[in-house]
Residue frames relative to the residue before (quaternion, step in Angstrom):
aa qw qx qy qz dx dy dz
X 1.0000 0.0000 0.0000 0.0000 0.00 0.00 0.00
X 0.5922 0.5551 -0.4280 0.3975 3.60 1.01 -1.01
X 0.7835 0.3502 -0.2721 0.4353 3.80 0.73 -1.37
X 0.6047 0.4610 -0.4898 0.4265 3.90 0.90 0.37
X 0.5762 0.4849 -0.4971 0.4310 3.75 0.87 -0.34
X 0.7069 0.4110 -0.4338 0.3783 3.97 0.00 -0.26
X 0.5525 0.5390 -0.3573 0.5258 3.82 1.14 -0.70
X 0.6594 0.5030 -0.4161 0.3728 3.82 0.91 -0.94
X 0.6129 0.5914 -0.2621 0.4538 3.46 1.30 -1.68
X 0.7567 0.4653 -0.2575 0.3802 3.71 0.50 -1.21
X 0.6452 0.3069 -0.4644 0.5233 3.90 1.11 -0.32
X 0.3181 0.6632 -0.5707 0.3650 3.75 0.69 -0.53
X 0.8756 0.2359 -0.2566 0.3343 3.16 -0.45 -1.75
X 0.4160 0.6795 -0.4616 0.3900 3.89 1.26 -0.68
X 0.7659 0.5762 -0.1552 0.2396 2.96 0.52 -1.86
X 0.7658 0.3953 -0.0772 0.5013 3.37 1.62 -1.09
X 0.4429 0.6978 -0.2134 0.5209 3.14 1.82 0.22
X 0.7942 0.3226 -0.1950 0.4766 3.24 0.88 -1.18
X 0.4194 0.6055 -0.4666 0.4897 3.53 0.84 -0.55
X 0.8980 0.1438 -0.2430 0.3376 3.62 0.12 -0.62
X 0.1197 0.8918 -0.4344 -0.0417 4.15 -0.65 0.53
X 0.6104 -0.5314 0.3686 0.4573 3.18 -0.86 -0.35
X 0.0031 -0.8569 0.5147 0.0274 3.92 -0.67 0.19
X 0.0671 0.8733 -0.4489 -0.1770 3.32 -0.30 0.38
X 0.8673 -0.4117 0.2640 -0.0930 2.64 -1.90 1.24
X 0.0530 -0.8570 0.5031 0.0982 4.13 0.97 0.31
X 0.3155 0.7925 -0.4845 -0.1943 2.89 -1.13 -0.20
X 0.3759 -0.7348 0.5387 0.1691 3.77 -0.57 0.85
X 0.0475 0.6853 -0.7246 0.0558 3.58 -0.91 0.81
X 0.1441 0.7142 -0.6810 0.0729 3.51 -0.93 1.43
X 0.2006 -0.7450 0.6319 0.0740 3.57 -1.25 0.85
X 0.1485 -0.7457 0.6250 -0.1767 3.21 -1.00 1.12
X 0.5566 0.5633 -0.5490 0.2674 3.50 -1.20 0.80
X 0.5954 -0.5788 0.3903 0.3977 4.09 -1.19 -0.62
X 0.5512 0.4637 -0.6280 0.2945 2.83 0.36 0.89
X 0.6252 -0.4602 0.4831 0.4048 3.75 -1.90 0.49
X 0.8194 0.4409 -0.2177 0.2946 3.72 -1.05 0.38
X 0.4921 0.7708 -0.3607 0.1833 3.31 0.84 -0.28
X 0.6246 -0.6599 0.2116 0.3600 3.51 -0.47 0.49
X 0.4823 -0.6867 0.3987 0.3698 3.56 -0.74 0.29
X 0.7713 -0.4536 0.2897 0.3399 3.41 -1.07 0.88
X 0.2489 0.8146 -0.5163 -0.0889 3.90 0.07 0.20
X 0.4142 -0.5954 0.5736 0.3807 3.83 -1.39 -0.26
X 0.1312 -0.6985 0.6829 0.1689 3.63 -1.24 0.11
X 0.1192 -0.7768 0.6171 0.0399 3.78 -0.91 0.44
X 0.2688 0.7305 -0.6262 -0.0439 3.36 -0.76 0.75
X 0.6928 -0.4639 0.4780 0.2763 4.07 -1.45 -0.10
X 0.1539 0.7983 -0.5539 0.1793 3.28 -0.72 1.08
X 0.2128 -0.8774 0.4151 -0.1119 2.89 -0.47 2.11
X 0.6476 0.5521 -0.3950 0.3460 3.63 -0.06 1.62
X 0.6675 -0.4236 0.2217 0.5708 3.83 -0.50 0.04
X 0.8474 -0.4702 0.1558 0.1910 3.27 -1.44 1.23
X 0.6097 0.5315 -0.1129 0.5771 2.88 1.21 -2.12
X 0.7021 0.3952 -0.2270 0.5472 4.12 0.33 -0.58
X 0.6792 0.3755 -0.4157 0.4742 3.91 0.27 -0.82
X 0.5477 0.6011 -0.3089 0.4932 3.92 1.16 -0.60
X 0.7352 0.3584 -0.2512 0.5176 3.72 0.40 -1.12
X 0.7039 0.2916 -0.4098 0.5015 3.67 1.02 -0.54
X 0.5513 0.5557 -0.4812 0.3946 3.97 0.28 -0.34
X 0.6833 0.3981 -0.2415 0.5623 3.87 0.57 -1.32
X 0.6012 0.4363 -0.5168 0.4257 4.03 0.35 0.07
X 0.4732 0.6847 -0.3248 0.4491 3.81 1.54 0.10
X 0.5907 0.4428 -0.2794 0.6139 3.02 1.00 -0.48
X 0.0975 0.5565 -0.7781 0.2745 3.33 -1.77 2.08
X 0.2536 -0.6383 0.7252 0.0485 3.05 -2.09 0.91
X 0.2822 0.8661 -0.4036 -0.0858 3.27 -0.72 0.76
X 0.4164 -0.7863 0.3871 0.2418 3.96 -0.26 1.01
X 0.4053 0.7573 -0.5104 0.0415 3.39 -0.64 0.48
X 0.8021 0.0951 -0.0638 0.5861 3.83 -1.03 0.81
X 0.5234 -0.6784 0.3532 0.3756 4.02 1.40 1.40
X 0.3229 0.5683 -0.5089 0.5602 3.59 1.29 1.48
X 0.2338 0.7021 -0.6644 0.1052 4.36 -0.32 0.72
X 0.2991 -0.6806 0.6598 -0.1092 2.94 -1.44 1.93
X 0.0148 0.8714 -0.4891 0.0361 3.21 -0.46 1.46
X 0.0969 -0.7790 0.6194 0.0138 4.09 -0.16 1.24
X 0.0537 0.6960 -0.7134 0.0618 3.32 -1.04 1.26
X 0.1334 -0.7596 0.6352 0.0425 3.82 -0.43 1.51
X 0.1855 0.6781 -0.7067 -0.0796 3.47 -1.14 0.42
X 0.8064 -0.3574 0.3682 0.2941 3.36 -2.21 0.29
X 0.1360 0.6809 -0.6974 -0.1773 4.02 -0.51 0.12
């Protein structure tokens, strides 16, 4: 029993460790429309620290299109 309680403790913690990580975060910002000048395409990156299935649902809620004065900003974030 003495040498199965420290194997039990040691996957535990493995176990509850990995489920959570870091991930990071893409993001595409393109503008489009007629006017002269608009900005070049750029990427943004940021960290996001939690289980896969959730760092995804919160990274892709980044992602927005928006139209204004024939000026449309488009952010598409995905998981990397």
């Amino acid at each position: 029993m003495k040498k199965f309680l420290p194997l039990l403790v040691l996957s535990l913690v493995v176990f509850m460790t990995s489920c959570t990580r870091e991930y990071i975060c893409q993001c595409t910002i393109k503008y489009s429309g007629t006017p002269p000048g608009l900005p070049d395409t750029s990427v943004v990156e940021f960290m996001i620290k939690d289980k896969k299935t959730e760092a995804a649902k919160q990274c892709e809620a980044n992602s927005t299109s928006v139209t204004a004065d024939n000026v449309t900003m488009d952010e598409k974030c995905r998981l990397y």
